[in-house]
C-alpha positions as CSV (number, residue, x, y, z in Angstrom):
1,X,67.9,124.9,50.3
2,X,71.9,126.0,50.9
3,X,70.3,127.2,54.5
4,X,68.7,124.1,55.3
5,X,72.1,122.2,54.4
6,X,73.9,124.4,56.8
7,X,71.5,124.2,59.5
8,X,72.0,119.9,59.3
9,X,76.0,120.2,59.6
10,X,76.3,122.7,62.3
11,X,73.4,120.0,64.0
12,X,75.7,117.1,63.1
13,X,78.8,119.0,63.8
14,X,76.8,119.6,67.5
15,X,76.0,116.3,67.5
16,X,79.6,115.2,67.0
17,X,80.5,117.2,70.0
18,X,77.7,115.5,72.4
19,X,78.8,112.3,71.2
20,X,82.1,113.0,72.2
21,X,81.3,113.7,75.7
22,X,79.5,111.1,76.3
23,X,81.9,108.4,75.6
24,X,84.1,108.6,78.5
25,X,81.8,108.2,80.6
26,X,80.2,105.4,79.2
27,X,83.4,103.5,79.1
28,X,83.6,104.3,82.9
29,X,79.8,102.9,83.5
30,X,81.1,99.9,81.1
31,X,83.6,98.9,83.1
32,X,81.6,99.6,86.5
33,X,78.8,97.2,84.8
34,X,81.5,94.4,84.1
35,X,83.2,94.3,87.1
36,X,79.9,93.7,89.3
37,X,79.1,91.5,87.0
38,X,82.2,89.4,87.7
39,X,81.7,89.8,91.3
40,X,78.5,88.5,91.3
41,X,79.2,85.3,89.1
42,X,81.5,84.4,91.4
43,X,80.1,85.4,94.1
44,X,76.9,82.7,93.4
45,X,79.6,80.3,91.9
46,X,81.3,79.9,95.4
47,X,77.6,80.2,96.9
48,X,76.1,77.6,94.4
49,X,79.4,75.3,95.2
50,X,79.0,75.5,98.5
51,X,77.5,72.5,100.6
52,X,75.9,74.1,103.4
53,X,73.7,75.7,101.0
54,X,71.0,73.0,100.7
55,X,71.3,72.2,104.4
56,X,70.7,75.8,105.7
57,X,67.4,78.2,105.2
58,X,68.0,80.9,102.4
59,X,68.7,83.8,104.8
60,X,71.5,81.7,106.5
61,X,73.1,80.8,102.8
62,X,73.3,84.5,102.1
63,X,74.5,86.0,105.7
64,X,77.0,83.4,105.0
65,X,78.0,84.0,101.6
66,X,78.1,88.3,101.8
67,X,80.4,88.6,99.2
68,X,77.5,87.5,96.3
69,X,75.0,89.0,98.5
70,X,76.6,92.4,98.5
71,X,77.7,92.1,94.9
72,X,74.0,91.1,93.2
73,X,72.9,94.1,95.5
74,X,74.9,96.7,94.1
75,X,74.0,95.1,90.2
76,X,70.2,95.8,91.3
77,X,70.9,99.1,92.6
78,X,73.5,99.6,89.5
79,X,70.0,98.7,87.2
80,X,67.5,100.4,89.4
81,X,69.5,104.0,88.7
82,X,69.5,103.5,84.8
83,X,73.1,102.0,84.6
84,X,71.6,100.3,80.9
85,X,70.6,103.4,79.6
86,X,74.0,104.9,80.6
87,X,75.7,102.3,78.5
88,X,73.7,101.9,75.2
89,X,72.7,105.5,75.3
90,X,76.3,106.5,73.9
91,X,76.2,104.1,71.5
92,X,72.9,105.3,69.7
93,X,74.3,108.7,69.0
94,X,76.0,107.3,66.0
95,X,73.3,105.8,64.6
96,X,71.5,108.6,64.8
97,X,73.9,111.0,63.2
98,X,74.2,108.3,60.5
99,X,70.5,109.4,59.9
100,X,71.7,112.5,60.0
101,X,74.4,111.9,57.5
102,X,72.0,110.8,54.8
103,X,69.6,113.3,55.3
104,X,72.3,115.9,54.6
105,X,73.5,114.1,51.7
106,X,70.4,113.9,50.2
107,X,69.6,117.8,50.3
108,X,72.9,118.6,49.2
């Protein structure tokens, strides 16, 4: 029992260390996400606003409004290559080494 207690903190003290890791570069992937977020709402705010959009075809609007075009691009792209599992992935590991947690305190 004493060996199986052991075994679950040098897991959770392993765990700790992943965790640990990962959070910078979550925050950096955070802040990527926001950012092209914020470009791209405004981006379709100043396309949305704009006048000539409801006289010109759809390929016209966007040529002419690049900055929203280029900006919901890259948030596809961003989602396409896993950017949401970047983010929430870092923030499961705690609830998982919660789990963890209770299961050691439980054998103890």
């Amino acid at each position: 029992m004493a060996d199986q207690t052991e075994d679950l903190k040098a897991f959770e003290r392993r765990l700790t260390e992943v965790i640990s890791g990962h959070q910078p570069a979550a925050r950096f992937w955070r802040i990527i996400f926001i950012l092209v977020s914020l470009c791209t709402v405004l981006g379709a705010w100043t396309w949305l606003t704009d006048p000539e959009t409801s006289q010109v075809s759809l390929s016209q609007s966007l040529w002419s409004h690049l900055f929203f075009t280029v900006s919901c691009s890259v948030l596809l792209l961003l989602f396409l290559f896993g950017i949401h599992k970047r983010i929430v992935a870092a923030s499961m590991y705690p609830l998982n080494k919660n789990n963890i947690n209770e299961i050691v305190k439980t054998s103890e």
